[in-house]
C-alpha positions as CSV (number, residue, x, y, z in Angstrom):
1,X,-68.0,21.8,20.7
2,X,-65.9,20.2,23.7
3,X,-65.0,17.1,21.2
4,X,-62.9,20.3,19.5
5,X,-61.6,21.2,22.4
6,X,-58.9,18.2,23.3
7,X,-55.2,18.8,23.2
8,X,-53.7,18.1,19.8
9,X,-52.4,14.6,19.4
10,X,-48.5,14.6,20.6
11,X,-45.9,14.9,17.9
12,X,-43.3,11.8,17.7
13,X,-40.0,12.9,18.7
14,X,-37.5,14.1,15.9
15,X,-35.6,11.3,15.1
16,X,-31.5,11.2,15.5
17,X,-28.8,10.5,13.2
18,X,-25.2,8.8,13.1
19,X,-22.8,8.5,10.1
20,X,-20.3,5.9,11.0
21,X,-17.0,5.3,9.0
22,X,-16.2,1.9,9.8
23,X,-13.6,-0.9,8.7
24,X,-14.4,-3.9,6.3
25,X,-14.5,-6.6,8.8
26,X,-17.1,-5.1,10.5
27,X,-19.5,-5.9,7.7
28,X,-21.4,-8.1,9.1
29,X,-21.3,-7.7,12.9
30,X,-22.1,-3.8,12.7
31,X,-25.2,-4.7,10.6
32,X,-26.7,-6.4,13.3
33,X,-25.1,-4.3,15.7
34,X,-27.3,-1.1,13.7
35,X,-30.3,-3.1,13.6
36,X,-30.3,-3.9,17.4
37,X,-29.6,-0.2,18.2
38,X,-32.2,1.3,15.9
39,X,-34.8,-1.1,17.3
40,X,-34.7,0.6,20.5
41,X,-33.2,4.0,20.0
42,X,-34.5,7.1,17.8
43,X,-31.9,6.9,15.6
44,X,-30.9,6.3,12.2
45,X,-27.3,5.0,11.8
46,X,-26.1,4.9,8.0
47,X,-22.6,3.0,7.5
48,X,-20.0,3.2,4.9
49,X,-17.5,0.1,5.3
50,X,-13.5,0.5,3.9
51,X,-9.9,0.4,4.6
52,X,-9.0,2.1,8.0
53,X,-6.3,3.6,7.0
54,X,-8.2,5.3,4.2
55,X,-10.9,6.8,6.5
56,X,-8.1,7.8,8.6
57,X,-6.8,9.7,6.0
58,X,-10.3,11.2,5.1
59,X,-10.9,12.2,8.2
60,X,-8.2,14.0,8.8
61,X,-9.9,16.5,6.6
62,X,-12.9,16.5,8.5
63,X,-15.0,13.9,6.4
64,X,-18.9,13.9,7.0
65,X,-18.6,10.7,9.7
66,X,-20.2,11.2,13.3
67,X,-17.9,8.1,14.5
68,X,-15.3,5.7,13.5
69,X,-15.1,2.1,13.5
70,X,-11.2,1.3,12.6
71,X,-9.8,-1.9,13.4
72,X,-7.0,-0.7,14.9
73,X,-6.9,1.6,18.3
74,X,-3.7,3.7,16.6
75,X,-6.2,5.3,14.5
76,X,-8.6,6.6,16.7
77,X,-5.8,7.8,18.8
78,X,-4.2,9.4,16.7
79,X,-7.0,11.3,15.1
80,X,-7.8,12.5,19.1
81,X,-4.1,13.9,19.4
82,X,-4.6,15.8,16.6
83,X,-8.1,17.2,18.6
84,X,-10.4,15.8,16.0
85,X,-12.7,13.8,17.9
86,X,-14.9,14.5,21.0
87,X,-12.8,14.7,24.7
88,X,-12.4,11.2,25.9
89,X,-14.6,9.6,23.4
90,X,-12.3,6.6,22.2
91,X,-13.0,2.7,23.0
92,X,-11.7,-0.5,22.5
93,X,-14.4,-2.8,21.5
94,X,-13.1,-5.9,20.1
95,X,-10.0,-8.4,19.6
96,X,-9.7,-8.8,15.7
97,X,-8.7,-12.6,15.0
98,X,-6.4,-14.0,11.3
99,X,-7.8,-17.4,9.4
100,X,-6.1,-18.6,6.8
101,X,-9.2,-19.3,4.3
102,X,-9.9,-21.4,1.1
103,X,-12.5,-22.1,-1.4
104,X,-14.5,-25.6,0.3
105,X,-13.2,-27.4,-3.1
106,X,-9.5,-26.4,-2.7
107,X,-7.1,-29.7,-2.7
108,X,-4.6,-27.7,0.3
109,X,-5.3,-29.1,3.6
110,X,-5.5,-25.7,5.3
111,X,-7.1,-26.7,8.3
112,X,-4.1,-29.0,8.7
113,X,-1.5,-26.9,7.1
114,X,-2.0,-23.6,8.5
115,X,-0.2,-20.8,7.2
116,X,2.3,-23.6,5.6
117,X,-0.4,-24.1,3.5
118,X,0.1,-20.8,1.4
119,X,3.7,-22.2,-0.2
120,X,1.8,-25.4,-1.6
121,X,1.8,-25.7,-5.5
122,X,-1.8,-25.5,-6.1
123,X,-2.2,-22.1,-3.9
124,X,-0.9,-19.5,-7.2
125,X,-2.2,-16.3,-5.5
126,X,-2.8,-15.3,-1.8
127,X,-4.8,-12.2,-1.1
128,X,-4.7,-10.4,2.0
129,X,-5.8,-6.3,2.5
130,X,-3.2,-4.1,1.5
131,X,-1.0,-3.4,4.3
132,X,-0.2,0.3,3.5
133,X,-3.5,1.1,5.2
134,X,-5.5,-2.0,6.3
135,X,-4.5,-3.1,9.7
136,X,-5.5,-6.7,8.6
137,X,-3.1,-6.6,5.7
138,X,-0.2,-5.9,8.3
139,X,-0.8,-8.6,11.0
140,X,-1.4,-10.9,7.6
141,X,2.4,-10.1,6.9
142,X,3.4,-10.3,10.4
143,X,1.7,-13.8,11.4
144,X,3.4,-15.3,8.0
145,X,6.7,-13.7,8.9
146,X,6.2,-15.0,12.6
147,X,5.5,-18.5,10.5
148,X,8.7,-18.0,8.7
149,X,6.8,-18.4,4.9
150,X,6.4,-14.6,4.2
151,X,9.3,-14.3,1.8
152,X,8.1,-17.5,-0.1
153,X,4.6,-16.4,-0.2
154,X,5.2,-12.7,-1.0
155,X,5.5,-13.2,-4.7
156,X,1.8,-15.2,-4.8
157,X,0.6,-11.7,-2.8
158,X,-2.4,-9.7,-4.2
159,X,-3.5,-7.0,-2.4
160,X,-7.6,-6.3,-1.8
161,X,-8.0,-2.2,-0.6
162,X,-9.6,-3.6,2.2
163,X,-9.9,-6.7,4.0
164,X,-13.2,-7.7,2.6
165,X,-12.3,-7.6,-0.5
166,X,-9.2,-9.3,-0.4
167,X,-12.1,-11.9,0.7
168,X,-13.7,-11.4,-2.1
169,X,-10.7,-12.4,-4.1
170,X,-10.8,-15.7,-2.9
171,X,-14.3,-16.4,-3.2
172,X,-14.2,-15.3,-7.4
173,X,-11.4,-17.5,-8.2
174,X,-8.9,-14.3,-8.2
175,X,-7.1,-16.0,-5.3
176,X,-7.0,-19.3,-4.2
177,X,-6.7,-18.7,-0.6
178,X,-6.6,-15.5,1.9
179,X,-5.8,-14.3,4.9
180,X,-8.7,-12.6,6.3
181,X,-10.6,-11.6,9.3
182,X,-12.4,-14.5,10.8
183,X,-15.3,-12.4,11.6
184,X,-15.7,-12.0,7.8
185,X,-15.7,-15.8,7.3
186,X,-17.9,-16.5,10.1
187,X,-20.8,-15.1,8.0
188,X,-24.0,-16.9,7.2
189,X,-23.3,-16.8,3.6
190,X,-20.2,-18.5,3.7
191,X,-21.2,-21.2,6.3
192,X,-19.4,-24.4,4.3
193,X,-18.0,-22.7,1.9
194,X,-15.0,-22.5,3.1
195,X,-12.1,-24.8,4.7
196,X,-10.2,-22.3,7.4
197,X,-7.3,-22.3,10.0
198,X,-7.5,-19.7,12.7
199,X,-3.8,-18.1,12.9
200,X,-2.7,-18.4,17.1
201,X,-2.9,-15.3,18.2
202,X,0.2,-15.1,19.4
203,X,1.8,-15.0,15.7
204,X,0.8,-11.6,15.0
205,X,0.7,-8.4,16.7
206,X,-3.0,-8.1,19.3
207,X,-5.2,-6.3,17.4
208,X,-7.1,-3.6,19.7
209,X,-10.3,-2.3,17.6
210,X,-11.3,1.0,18.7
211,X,-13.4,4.0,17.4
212,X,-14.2,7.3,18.4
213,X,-16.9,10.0,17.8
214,X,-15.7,12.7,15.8
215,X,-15.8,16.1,17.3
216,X,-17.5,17.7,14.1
217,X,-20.3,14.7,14.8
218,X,-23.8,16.3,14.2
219,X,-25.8,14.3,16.5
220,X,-23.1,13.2,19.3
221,X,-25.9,12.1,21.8
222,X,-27.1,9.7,19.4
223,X,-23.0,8.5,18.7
224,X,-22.5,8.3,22.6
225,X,-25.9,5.8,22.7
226,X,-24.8,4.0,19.9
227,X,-21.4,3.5,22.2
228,X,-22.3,2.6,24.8
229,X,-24.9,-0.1,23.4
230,X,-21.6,-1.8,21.9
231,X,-20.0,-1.8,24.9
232,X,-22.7,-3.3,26.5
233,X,-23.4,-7.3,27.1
234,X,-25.5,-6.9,24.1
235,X,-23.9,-5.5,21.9
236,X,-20.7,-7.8,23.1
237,X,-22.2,-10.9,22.7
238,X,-23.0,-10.0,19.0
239,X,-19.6,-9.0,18.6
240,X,-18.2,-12.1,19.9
241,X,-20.9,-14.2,17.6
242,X,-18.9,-13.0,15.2
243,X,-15.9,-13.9,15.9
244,X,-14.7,-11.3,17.5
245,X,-12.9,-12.4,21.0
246,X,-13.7,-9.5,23.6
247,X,-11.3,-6.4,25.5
248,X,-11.5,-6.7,29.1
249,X,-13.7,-3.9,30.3
C-alpha cells in the first residue's frame, strides 16, 4: 500500500514560445543562434526570414511576431515611437558588412576589381535587394555611388525582395554578380563557390542592426531570454563567425 502512496512524478515545465520576424541576412547566423538558445532554454523559437522593410510594414498592423530582427536600427525605432513594441526593449546587435560577390567560375577579377568590377563586359546583370525596403539594397546603392560606378551599373540592376535572394540571383545564373551581405556568403554552403571583395566600410552608410520585442509578444519572458543570450559573448561570437563585425556594448 505505501508503494501507492509516493508523490506523483513532477510534471515538466510548460514550454515557452517566440515568433521572430527577422531580415534575410540573418539566415544563417539566427539558425545557430535558435539552436544554441533552445538548447538551454524552454523555449521554442519559430523564425520567418524577409525584407525589413516589409515586416516593418506588417507590423505596423500588429502582425503575429513576438520580436524583430531588421537589419537596420531605424526600424525598430521607429516601430517603438509609434508604442508598438515593449518599453525599452530595442538593441543593437550587429554591424552588417557589403561584398561584392561572383560565381567561382566568373572571368571578372572581383577580388581585385572591387566594385569596379560591376561595369566589366562579361558582368550583364547585378542583383542587389530592392532598396525600397531592404536596408542592404540601399547601402548597395550608396557604396557604388561612393565608388562613383552607380550610374553605369544602374541599368545591369535587378532587384531580389530581399537580400538573400538577390543572392540567389547570382548563384542560378539570373545575375552574374551581387552585392550582398557578407554574412550570407560566409555560409558553409557556399565555402568556394564564390570569388568576393568585401566593400570598405567606409563607402556606405554604418549599418546598425537592431530588433525589438513587440509589445503584443505572447511570451515576452521568453523574447527577453532570447535577447539577452544574443547579446551575450555567446551569442556574439556566433554573430561575428558570421561575419558580422560587433556594436560596442
Amino acid at each position: 500500500m505505501c508503494a501507492g502512496c509516493g508523490s506523483p512524478a513532477p510534471r515538466s515545465p510548460s514550454r515557452g514560445s517566440v515568433r521572430i520576424a527577422a531580415a534575410a541576412d540573418l539566415n544563417v547566423a539566427l539558425g545557430e543562434l535558435v539552436a544554441r538558445f533552445s538548447a538551454s532554454h524552454a523555449a521554442d523559437v519559430s523564425v520567418s526570414y524577409g525584407s525589413s522593410g516589409t515586416f516593418y510594414a506588417q507590423l505596423l498592423n500588429q502582425a503575429p511576431f513576438d520580436m524583430f530582427f531588421s537589419a537596420d536600427i531605424e526600424y525598430p525605432r521607429q516601430l517603438a515611437s509609434r508604442g508598438l513594441t515593449a518599453d525599452g526593449s530595442e538593441f543593437v546587435y550587429a554591424i552588417g558588412r557589403l561584398v561584392v560577390w561572383a560565381p567561382a567560375s566568373s572571368s571578372v577579377d572581383v577580388e581585385r576589381l572591387g566594385l569596379q568590377a560591376l561595369m566589366a563586359a562579361p558582368v550583364a546583370h547585378v542583383s542587389i535587394a530592392n532598396p525600397d525596403h531592404a536596408p542592404y539594397g540601399r547601402a548597395a546603392i550608396a557604396a557604388m555611388r561612393s565608388a562613383g560606378v552607380y550610374e553605369r551599373v544602374r541599368p545591369k540592376l535587378v532587384f531580389g525582395e530581399n537580400v538573400a535572394q538577390a543572392l540567389q540571383f547570382v548563384q542560378t545564373g539570373a545575375a552574374d554578380a551581387g552585392v550582398v551581405a557578407l554574412s550570407l556568403v560566409k555560409s558553409p554552403a557556399l565555402e568556394g563557390k564564390g570569388r568576393l571583395f568585401e566593400v570598405p566600410a567606409d563607402a556606405y552608410p554604418r549599418m546598425e542592426q537592431g530588433g525589438a520585442i513587440l509589445k503584443w509578444a505572447a511570451d515576452p519572458e521568453s523574447a527577453r531570454a532570447l535577447r539577452a543570450f544574443v547579446l551575450a559573448e555567446e551569442g556574439r561570437a556566433i554573430l561575428k563567425r558570421h561575419g558580422f563585425y560587433l556594436p560596442e556594448r
